[in-house]
C-alpha positions as CSV (number, residue, x, y, z in Angstrom):
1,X,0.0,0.0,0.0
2,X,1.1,3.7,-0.8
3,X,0.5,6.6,0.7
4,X,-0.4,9.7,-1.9
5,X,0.6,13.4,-1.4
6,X,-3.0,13.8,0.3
7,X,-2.4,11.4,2.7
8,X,-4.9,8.7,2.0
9,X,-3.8,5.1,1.2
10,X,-3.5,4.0,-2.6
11,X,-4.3,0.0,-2.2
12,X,-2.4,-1.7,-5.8
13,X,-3.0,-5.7,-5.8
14,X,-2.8,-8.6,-8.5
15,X,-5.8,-8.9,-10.3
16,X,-5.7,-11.8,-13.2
17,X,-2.3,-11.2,-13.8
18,X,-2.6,-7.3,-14.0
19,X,-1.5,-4.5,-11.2
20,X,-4.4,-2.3,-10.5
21,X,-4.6,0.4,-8.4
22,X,-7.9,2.9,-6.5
23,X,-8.7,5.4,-8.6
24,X,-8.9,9.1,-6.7
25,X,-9.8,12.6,-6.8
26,X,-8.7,14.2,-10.4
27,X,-8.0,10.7,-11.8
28,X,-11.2,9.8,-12.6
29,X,-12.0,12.4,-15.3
30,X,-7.8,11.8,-16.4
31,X,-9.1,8.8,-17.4
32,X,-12.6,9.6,-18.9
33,X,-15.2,8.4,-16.0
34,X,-17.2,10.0,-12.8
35,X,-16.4,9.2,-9.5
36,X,-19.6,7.8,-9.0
37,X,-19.2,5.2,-11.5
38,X,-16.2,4.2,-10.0
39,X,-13.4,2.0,-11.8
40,X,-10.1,0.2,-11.0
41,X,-6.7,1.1,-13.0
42,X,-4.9,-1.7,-14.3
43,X,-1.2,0.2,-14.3
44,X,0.4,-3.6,-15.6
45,X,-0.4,-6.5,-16.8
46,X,2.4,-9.5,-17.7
47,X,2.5,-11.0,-20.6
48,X,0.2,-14.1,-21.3
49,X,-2.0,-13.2,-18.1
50,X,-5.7,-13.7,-18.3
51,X,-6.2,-9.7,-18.8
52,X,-3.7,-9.4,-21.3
53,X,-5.0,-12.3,-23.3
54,X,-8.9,-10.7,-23.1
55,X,-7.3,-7.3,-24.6
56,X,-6.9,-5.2,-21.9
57,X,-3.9,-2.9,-21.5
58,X,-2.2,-1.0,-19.1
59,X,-4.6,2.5,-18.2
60,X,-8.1,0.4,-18.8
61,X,-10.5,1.0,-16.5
62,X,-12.5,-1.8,-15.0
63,X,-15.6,-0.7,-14.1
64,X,-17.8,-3.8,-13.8
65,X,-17.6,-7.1,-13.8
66,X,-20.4,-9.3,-15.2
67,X,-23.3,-7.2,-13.1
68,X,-21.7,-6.3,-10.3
69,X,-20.4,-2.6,-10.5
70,X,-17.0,-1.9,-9.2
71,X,-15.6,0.9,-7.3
72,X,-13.1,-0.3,-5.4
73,X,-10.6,-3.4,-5.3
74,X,-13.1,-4.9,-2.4
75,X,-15.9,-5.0,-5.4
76,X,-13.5,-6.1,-7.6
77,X,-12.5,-9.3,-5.3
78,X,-16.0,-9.9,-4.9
79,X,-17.2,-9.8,-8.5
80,X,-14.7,-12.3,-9.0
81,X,-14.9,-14.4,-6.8
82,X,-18.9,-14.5,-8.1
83,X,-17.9,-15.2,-11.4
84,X,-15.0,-17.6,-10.8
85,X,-14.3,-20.1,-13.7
86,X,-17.0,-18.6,-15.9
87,X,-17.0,-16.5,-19.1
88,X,-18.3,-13.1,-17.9
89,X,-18.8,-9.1,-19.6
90,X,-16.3,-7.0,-17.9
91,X,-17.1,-3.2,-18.7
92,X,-14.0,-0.8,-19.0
93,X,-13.0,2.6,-20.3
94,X,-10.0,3.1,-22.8
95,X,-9.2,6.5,-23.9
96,X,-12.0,7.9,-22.7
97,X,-14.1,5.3,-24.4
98,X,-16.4,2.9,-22.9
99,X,-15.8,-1.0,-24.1
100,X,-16.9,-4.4,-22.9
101,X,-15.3,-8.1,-23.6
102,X,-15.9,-11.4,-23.0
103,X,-13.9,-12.6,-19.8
104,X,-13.0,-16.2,-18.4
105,X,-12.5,-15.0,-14.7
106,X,-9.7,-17.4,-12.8
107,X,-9.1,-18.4,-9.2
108,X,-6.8,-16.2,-7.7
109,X,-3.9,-18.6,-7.4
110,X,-4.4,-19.7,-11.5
111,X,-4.7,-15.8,-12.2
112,X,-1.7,-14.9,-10.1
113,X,0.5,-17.6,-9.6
114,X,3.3,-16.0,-8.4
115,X,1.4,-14.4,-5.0
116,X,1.5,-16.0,-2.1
């Protein structure tokens, strides 16, 4: 966990093979989205992970997962864990844009196989 200039806590975690971060404050218009549709950053994702291999790329947005809506990395956690081992919509914003693809969500460890 990180602390920003404002003194709130940034939480970054693994997230199907991509490192995704909180967005806050001015970030969510950087990025294209309102604050109160929330969203998750993904700032990496390694090569052949299950996010890479869907399409998303580093500065996506994730926004929802199947139905559930997610504003934080507790809903995203939670959506996933929902939709483990099935084919899902996730929603995200590119450039501004929104976008949806088809998903095959992962357990945690076959997602992220290097954490702990």
């Amino acid at each position: 966990m990180k602390t920003s200039a404002t003194g709130s806590q940034t939480l970054k975690t693994s997230w199907q093979g991509a490192v995704v971060k909180e967005l806050e404050g001015e970030e969510y218009s950087a990025f294209g989205t309102a604050k109160e549709d929330g969203g998750i950053v993904l700032l990496e994702l390694a090569d052949g992970s299950p996010a890479a291999l869907t399409g998303l790329k580093a500065g996506d947005v994730v926004q929802a997962v199947g139905d559930k809506k997610v504003h934080n990395v507790a809903d995203l956690v939670a959506a996933t864990k929902a939709a483990e081992d099935k084919v899902v919509t996730v929603t995200y914003v590119r450039n501004q844009t929104r976008r949806q693809t088809a998903f095959k969500l992962f357990a945690a460890d076959k997602a992220n196989p290097s954490n702990p």
